[in-house]
KEGURO-983276 format. One record per atom (N, C-alpha, C): y, z, x; atom name; residue number from 1. Coordinates in pm, whole numbers, padded with zeros to 5 digits. Example, Ala and Ser with C-alpha at 12.3 -4.5 7.8 and 13.67 -1.06 7.14 Angstrom:
# residues 2
{y->-00569	z->00780	x->01319	atom->N	nr->1}
{y->-00450	z->00780	x->01230	atom->CA	nr->1}
{y->-00330	z->00780	x->01320	atom->C	nr->1}
{y->-00225	z->00708	x->01285	atom->N	nr->2}
{y->-00106	z->00714	x->01367	atom->CA	nr->2}
{y->00003	z->00787	x->01290	atom->C	nr->2}
# end
This chain:
# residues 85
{y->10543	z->20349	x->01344	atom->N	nr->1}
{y->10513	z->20473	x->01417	atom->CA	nr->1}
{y->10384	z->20456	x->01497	atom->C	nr->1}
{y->10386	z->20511	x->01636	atom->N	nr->2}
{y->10263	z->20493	x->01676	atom->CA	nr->2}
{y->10196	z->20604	x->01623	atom->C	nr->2}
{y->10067	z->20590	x->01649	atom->N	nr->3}
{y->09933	z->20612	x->01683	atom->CA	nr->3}
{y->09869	z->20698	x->01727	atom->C	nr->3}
{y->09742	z->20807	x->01710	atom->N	nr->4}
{y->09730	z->20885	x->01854	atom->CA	nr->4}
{y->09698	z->20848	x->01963	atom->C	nr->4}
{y->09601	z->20638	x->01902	atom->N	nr->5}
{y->09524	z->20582	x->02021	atom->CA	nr->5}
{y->09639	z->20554	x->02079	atom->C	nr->5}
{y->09717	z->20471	x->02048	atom->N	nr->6}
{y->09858	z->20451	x->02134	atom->CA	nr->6}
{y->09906	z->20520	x->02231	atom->C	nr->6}
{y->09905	z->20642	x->02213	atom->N	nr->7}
{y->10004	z->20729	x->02240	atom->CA	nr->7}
{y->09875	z->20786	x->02334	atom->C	nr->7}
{y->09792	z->20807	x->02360	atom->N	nr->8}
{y->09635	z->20792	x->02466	atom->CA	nr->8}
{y->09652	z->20695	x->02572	atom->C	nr->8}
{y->09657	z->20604	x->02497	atom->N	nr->9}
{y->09709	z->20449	x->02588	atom->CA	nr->9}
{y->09764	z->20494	x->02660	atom->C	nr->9}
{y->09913	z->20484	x->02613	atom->N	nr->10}
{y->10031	z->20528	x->02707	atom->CA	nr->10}
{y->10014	z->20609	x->02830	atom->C	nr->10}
{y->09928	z->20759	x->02823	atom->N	nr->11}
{y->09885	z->20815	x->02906	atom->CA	nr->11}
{y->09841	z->20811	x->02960	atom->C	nr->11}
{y->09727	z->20705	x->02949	atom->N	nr->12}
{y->09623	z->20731	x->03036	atom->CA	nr->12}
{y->09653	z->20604	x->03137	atom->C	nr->12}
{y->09738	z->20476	x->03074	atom->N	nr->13}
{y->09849	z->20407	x->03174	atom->CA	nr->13}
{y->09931	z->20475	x->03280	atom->C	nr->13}
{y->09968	z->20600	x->03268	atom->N	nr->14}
{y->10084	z->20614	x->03297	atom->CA	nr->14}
{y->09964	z->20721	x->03382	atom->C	nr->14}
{y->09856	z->20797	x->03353	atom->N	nr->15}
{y->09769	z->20889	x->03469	atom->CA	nr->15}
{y->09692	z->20774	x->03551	atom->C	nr->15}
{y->09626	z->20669	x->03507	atom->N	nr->16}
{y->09553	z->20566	x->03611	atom->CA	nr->16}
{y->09674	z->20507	x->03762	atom->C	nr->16}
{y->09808	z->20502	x->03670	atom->N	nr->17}
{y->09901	z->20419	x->03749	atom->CA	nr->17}
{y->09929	z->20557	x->03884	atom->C	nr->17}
{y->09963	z->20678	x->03812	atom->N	nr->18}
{y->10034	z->20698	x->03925	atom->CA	nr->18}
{y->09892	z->20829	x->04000	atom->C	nr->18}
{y->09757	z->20794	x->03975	atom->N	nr->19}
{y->09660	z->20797	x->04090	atom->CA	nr->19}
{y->09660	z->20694	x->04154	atom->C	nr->19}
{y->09706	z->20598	x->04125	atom->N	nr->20}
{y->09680	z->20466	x->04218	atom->CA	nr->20}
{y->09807	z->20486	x->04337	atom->C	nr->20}
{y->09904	z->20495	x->04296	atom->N	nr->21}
{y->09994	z->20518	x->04409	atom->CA	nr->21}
{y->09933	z->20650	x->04454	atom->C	nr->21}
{y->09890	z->20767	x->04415	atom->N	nr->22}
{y->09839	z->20844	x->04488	atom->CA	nr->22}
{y->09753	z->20809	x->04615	atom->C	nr->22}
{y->09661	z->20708	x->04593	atom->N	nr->23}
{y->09561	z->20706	x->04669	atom->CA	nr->23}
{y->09603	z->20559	x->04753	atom->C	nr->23}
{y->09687	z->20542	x->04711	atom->N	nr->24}
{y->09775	z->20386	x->04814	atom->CA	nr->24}
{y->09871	z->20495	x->04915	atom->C	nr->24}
{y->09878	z->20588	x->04887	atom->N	nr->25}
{y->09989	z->20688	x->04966	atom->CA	nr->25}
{y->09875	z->20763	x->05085	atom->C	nr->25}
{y->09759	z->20841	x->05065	atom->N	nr->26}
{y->09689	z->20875	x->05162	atom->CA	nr->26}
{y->09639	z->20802	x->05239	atom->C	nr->26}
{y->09627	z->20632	x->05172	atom->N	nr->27}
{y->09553	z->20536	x->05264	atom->CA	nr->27}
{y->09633	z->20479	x->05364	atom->C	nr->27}
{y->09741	z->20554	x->05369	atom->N	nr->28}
{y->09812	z->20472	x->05439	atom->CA	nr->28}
{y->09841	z->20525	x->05559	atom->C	nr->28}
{y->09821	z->20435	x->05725	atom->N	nr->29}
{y->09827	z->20452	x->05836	atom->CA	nr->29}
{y->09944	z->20469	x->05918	atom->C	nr->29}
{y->10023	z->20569	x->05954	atom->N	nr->30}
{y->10090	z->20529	x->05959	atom->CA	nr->30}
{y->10111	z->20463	x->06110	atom->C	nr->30}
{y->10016	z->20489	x->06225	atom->N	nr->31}
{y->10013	z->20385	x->06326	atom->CA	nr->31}
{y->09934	z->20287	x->06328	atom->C	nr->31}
{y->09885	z->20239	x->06228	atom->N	nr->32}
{y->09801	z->20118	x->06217	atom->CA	nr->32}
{y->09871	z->19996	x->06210	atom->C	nr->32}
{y->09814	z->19887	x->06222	atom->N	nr->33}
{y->09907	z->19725	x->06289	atom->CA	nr->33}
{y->09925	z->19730	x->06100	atom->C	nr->33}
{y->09871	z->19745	x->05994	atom->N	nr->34}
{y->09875	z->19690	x->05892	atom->CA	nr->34}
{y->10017	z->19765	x->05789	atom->C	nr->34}
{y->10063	z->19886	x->05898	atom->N	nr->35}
{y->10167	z->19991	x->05814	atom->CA	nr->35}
{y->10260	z->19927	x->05744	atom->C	nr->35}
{y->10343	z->19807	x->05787	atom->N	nr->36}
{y->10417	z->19728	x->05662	atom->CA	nr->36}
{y->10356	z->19706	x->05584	atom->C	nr->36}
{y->10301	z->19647	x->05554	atom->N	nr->37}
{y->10237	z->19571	x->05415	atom->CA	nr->37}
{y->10172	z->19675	x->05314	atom->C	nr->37}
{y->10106	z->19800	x->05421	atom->N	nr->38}
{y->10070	z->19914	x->05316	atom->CA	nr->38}
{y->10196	z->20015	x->05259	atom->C	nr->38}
{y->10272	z->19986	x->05352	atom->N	nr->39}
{y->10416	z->20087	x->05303	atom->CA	nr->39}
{y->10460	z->19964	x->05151	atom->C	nr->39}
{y->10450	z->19872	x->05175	atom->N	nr->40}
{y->10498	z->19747	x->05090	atom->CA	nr->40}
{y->10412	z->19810	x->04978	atom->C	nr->40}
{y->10279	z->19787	x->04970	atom->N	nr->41}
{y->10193	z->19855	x->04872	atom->CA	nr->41}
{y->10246	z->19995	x->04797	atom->C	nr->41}
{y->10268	z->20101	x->04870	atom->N	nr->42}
{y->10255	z->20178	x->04832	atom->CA	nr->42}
{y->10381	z->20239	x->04770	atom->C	nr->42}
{y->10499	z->20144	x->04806	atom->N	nr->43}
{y->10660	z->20162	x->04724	atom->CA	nr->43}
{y->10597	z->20071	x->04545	atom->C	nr->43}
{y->10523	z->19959	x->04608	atom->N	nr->44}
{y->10488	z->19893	x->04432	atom->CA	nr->44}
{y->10419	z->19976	x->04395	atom->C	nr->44}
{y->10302	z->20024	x->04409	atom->N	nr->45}
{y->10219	z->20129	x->04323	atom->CA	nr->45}
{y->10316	z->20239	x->04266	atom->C	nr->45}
{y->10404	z->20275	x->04315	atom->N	nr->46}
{y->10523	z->20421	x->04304	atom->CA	nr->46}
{y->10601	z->20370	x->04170	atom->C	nr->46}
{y->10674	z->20238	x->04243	atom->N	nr->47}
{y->10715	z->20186	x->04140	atom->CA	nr->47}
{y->10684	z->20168	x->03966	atom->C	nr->47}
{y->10536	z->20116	x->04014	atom->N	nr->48}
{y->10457	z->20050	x->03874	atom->CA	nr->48}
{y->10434	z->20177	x->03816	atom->C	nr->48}
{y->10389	z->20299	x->03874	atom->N	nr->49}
{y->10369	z->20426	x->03817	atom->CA	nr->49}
{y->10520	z->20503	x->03752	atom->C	nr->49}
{y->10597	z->20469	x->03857	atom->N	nr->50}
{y->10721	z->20553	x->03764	atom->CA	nr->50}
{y->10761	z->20470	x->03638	atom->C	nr->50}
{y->10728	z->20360	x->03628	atom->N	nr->51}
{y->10800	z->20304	x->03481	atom->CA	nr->51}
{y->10670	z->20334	x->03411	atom->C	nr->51}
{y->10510	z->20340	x->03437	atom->N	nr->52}
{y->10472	z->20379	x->03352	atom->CA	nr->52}
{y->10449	z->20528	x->03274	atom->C	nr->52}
{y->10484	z->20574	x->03385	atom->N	nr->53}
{y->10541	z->20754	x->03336	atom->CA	nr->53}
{y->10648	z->20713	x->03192	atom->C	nr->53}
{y->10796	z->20669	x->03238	atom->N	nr->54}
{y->10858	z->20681	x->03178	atom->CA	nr->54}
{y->10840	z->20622	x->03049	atom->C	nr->54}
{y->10756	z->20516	x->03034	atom->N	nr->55}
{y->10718	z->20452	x->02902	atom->CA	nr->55}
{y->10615	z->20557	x->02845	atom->C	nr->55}
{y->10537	z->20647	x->02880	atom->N	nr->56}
{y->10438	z->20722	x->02839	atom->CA	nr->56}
{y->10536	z->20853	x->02783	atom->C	nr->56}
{y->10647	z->20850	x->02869	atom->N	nr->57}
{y->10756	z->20979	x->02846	atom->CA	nr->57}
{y->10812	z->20953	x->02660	atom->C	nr->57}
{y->10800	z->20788	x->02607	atom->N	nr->58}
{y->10900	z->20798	x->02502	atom->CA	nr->58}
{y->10821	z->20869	x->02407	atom->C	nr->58}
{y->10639	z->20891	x->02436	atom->N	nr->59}
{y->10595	z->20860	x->02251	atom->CA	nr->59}
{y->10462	z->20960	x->02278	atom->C	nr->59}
{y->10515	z->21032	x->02424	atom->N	nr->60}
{y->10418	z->21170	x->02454	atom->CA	nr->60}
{y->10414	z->21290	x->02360	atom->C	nr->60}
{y->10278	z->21362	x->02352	atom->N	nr->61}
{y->10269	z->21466	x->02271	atom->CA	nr->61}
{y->10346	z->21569	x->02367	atom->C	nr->61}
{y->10360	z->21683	x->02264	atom->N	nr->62}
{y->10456	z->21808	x->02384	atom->CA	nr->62}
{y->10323	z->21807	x->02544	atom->C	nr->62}
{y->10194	z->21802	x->02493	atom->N	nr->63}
{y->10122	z->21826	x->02594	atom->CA	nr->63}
{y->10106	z->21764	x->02716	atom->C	nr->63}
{y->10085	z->21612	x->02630	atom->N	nr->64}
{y->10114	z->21501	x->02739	atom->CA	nr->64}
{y->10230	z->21497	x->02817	atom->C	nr->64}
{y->10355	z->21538	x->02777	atom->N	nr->65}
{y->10497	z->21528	x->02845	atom->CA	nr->65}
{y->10466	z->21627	x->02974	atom->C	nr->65}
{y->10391	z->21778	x->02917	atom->N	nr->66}
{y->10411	z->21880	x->03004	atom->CA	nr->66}
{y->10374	z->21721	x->03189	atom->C	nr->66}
{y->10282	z->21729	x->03155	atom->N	nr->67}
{y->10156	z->21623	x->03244	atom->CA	nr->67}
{y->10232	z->21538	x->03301	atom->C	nr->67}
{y->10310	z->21448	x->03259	atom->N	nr->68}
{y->10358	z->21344	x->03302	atom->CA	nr->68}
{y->10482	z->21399	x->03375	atom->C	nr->68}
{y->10516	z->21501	x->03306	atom->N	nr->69}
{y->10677	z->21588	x->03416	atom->CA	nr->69}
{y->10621	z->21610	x->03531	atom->C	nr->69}
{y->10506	z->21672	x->03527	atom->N	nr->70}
{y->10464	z->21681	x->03692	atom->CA	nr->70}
{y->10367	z->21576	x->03767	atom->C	nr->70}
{y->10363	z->21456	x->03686	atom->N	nr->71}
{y->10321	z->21323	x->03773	atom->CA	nr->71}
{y->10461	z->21275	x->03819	atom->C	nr->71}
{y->10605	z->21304	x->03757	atom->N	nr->72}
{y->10669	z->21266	x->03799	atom->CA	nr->72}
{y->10747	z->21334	x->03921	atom->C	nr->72}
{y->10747	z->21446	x->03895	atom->N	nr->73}
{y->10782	z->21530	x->04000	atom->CA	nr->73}
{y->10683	z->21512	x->04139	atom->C	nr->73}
{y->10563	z->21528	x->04119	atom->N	nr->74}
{y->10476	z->21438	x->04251	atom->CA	nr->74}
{y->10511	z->21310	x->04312	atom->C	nr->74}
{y->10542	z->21272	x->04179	atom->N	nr->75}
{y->10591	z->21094	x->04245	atom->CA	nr->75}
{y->10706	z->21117	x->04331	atom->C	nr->75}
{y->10805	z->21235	x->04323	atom->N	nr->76}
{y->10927	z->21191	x->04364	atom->CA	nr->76}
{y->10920	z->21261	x->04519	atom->C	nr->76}
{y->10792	z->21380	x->04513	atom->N	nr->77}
{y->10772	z->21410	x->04618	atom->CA	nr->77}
{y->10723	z->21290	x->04684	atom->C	nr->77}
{y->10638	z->21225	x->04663	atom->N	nr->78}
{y->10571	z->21123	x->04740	atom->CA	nr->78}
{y->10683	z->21042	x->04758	atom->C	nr->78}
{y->10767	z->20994	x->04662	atom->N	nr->79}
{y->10877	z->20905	x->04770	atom->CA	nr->79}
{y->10969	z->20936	x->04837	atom->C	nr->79}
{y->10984	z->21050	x->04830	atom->N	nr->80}
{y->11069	z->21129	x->04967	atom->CA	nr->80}
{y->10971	z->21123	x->05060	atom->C	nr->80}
{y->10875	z->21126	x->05077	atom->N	nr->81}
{y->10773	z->21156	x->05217	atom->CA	nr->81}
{y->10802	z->20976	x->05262	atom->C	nr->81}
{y->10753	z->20922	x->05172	atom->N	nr->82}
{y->10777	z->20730	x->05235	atom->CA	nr->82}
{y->10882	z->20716	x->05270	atom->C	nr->82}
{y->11015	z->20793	x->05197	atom->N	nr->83}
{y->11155	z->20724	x->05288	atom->CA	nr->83}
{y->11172	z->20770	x->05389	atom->C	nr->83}
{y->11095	z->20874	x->05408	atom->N	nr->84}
{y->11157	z->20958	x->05531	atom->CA	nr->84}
{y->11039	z->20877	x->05666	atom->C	nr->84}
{y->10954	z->20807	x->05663	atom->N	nr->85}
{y->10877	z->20741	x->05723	atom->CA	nr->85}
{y->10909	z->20661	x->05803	atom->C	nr->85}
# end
């Protein structure tokens, strides 16, 4: 059984990851010469954040879950805004 540190872990994986795609998503230009490679960036940061949501999803407190439902729901807003790009 985990842990509470564990189960902290998990979260705070799963809140560092998907500020990082947060802030890979505002940095991004979208008429700048560099827009591939940051769109490239900013689908992996999305990525790396939604599996770490969902791993934070198995072994979340009710509180933590509330949290991570709406990192995920942000996330999905944010990747509708990139596909539509």
């Amino acid at each position: 059984m985990l842990d509470k540190q564990d189960k902290r872990r998990a979260f705070q994986e799963a809140d560092q990851s998907f500020k990082q795609a947060q802030e890979a998503m505002f940095e991004i230009v979208k008429d700048g010469p560099e827009y591939g490679s940051q769109l490239k960036h900013v689908k992996q940061e999305m990525d790396e954040a939604y599996q770490q949501i969902q791993s934070a999803l198995q072994v979340a407190s009710e509180q933590q879950r509330e949290q991570l439902q709406r990192y995920q729901e942000d996330l999905q807003s944010m990747i509708e805004d990139v596909e539509q790009s």
